[in-house]
C-alpha angles and dihedrals in degrees: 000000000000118000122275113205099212116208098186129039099235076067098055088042094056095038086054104043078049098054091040089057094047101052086049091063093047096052140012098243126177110207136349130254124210108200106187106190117204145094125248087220095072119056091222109040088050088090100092095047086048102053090040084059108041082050085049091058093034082052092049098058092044145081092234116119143167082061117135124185125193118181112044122158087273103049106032116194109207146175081271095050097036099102101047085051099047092056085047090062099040090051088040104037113027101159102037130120104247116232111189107192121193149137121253140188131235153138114335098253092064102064123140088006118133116223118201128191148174099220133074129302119246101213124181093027104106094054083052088256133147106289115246121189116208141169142007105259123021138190128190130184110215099234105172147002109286101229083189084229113103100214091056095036077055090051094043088057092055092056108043121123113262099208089059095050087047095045080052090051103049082045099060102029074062092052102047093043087055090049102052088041093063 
């Protein structure tokens, strides 16, 4: 299904708890994993780390289970760890319903949007990296302008602000937390 750039967070919610049912009538899944992709060294590409931990602390003080978060501000999960955690969640979680979480970069006009699909994250593209497709669901916040130069989209994830990317991530851990509680 084709993105849907979400404005509000009743729209991410619904879009979510959506995409979660219908994941769970396609396949008998067991849990879900939330996989969050970035680093804690570049502002923008914090986004990831920082949602994987604000839903660690939400899930703490819950009654969710079977939920299952890999890529906090601790433990980073990044384009040069994928792979082994990606096997990790294969051996561990066979049956789950696969969230990829990320910032992205686009047109100017998108900024600070949050796109969620239910289709398979693209990971590594926008450094000019090997493209890696991950997940069932994804959901990316749109965190800075794509130069469509690497080196520049590397230097415009450095930069940008870090209030913006925090006020993305509580967004978004919200929204996800609504939407598995419904």
């Amino acid at each position: 299904m084709q993105n849907i750039i979400n404005y509000k967070s009743q729209e991410i919610t619904e879009k979510l708890k959506q995409y979660i049912n219908c994941q769970k009538n396609n396949k008998d899944f067991l849990n879900i994993v939330i996989l969050c992709i970035g680093t804690d060294r570049m502002t923008g590409d914090s986004f990831g780390p920082l949602v994987g931990s604000l839903l660690e602390e939400k899930l703490e003080k819950s009654n969710i289970c079977n939920i299952n978060i890999y890529g906090t501000l601790e433990k980073n999960v990044c384009y040069t760890n994928i792979h082994e955690i990606l096997n990790l969640i294969e051996d561990r979680h066979p049956s789950s319903c696969v969230i990829v979480i990320d910032s992205a970069l686009s047109n100017k006009e998108n900024i600070g949007k949050v796109i969620v699909s239910n289709e398979e994250m693209h990971i590594g593209k926008g450094l000019n990296k090997k493209k890696i497709e991950i997940g069932n669901i994804s959901i990316k916040a749109i965190v800075g302008k794509n130069t469509k130069i690497p080196k520049y989209n590397f230097y415009t994830l450095q930069t940008v602000s870090l209030n913006e990317v925090i006020k993305l991530s509580r967004i978004v851990s919200n929204c996800i937390i609504n939407a598995i509680e419904l």
